[in-house]
C-alpha positions in Angstrom: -0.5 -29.9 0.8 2.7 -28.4 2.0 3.2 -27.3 5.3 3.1 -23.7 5.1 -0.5 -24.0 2.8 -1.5 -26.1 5.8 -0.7 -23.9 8.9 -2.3 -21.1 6.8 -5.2 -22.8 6.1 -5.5 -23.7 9.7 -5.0 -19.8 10.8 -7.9 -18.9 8.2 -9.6 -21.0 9.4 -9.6 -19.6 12.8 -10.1 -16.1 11.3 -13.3 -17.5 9.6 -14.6 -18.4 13.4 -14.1 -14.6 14.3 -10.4 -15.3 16.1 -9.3 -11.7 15.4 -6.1 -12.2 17.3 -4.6 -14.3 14.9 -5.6 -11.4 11.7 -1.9 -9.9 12.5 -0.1 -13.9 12.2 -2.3 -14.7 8.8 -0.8 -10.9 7.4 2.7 -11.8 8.9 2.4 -15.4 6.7 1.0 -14.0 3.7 3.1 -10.9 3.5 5.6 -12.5 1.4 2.8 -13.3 -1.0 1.0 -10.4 -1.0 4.3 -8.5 -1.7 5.3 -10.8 -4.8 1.6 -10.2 -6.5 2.1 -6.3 -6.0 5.2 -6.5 -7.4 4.1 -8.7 -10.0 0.9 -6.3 -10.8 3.1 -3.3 -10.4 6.2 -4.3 -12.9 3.1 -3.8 -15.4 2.7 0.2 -14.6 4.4 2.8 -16.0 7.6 3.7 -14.5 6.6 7.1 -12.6 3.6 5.0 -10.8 3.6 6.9 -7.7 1.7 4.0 -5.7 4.6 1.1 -4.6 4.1 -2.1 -4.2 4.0 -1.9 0.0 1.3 0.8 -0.3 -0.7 -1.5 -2.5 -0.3 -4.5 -0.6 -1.0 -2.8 3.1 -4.3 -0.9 0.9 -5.5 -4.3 -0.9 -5.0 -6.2 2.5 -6.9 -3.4 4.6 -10.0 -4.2 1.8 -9.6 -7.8 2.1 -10.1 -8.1 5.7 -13.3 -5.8 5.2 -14.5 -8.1 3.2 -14.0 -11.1 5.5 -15.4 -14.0 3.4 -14.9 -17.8 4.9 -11.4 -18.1 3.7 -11.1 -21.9 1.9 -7.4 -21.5 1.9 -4.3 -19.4 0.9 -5.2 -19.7 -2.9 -8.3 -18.6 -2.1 -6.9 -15.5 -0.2 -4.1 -14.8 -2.5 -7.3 -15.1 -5.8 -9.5 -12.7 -3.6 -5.9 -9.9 -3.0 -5.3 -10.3 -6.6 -8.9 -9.4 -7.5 -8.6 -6.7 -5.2 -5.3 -4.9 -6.4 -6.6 -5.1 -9.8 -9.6 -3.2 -8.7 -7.0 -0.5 -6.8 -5.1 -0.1 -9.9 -8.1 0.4 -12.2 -9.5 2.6 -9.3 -6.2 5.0 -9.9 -6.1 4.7 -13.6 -9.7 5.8 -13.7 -8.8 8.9 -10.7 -6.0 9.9 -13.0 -8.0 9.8 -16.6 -11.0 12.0 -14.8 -8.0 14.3 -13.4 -7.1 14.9 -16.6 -10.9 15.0 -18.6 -9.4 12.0 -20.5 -6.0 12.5 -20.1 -2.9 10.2 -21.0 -3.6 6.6 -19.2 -1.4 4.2 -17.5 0.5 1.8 -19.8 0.5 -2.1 -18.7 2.9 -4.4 -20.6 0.9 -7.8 -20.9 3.3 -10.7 -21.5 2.6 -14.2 -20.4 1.7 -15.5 -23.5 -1.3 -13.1 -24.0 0.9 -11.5 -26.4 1.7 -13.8 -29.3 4.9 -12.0 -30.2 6.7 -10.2 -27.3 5.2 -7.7 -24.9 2.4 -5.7 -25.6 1.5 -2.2 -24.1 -1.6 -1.2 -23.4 -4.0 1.0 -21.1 -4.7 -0.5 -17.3 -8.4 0.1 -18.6 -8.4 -1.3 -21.7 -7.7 -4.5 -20.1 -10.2 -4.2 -17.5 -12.6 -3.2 -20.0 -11.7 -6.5 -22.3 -11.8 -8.5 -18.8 -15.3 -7.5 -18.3 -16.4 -8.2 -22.1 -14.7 -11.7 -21.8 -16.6 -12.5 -18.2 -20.0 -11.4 -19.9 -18.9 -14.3 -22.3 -17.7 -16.9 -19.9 -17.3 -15.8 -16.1 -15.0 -18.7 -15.3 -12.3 -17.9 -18.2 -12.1 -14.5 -17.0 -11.6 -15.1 -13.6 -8.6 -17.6 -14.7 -7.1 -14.7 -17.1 -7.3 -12.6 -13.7 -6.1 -15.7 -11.2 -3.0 -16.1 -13.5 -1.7 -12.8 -15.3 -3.1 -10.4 -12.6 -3.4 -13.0 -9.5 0.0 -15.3 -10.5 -1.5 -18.5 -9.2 -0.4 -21.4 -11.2 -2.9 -23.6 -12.4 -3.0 -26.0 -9.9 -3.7 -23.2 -7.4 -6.3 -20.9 -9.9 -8.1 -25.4 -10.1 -8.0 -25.3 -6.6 -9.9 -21.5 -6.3 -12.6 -22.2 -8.9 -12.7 -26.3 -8.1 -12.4 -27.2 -11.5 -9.0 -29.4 -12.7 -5.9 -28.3 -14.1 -6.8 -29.5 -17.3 -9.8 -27.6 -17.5 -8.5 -23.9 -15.9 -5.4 -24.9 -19.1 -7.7 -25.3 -21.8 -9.7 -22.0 -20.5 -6.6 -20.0 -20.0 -5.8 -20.9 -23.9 -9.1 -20.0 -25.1 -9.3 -16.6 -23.2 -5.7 -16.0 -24.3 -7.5 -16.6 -28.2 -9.8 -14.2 -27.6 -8.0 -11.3 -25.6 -5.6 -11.8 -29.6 -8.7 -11.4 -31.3 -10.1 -8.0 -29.0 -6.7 -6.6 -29.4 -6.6 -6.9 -33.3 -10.2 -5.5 -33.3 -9.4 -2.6 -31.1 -9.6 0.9 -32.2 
């Protein structure tokens, strides 16, 4: 385990033990984290997305520390923020839909390999909505869709989360990627 995974650990670890003093070092060391999966989940929005990247990170952090589960490690933390933003984002999509009594909705571009040729758009909701088909399915495969697209933990780290091996979150990630193909041909 790399140093920096380590010393994180270790400082979630103390968080777990109700050290509140150390809350501002763990958001200091994750921050560079946290700001790579916002901008990773917001590079998906449409262009005129009036919540940033900061915003959400400072809002999905603010939930995650209300949430205060016993941290396992920074995989686990990062797997829990990505969960969270996703939630955030569908949260807004839904806000702006009612707003508009079914209005236009945000456009995602899904790439990845999700897509088998090139980008695809498609509503913030729509994907949430397949996400919660698929997990009514197999729980496990949607949380790696979620880990990896929405959470960009590489497999090792999305093994790590769920304690399952590589192999296994691989062959999952391929089968969900299968059957997200299938949804979107099926779609309306």
């Amino acid at each position: 385990m790399p140093v920096r995974d380590t010393t994180i650990t270790a400082l979630l670890a103390e968080l777990n033990r109700g050290n509140r003093q150390v809350e501002s070092r763990v958001f200091r060391e994750l921050y560079a984290d946290l700001r790579q999966l916002a901008t990773h989940q917001m590079r998906a929005e449409r262009k005129n997305h009036t919540l940033q990247p900061t915003a959400l990170v400072h809002e999905a952090y603010l939930r995650v520390a209300a949430q205060n589960p016993a941290w396992q490690n920074r995989a686990h933390f990062l797997a829990v923020a990505a969960q969270v933003m996703r939630h955030i984002l569908v949260d807004r999509a839904r806000a702006r839909q009612a707003g508009k009594r079914g209005g236009a909705r945000w456009q995602v571009t899904l790439s990845d390999g999700i897509a088998v040729e090139g980008a695809m758009t498609v509503d913030i909701l729509g994907v949430h909505q397949a996400l919660e088909r698929l997990a009514a399915l197999d729980e496990r495969q949607s949380r790696v869709v979620e880990l990896h697209f929405f959470g960009g933990l590489a497999f090792d780290e999305i093994g790590q989360t769920l304690s399952i091996s590589e192999r296994t979150v691989k062959r999952d990630w391929s089968m969900a990627r299968a059957w997200l193909h299938a949804e979107r041909k099926n779609a309306p």
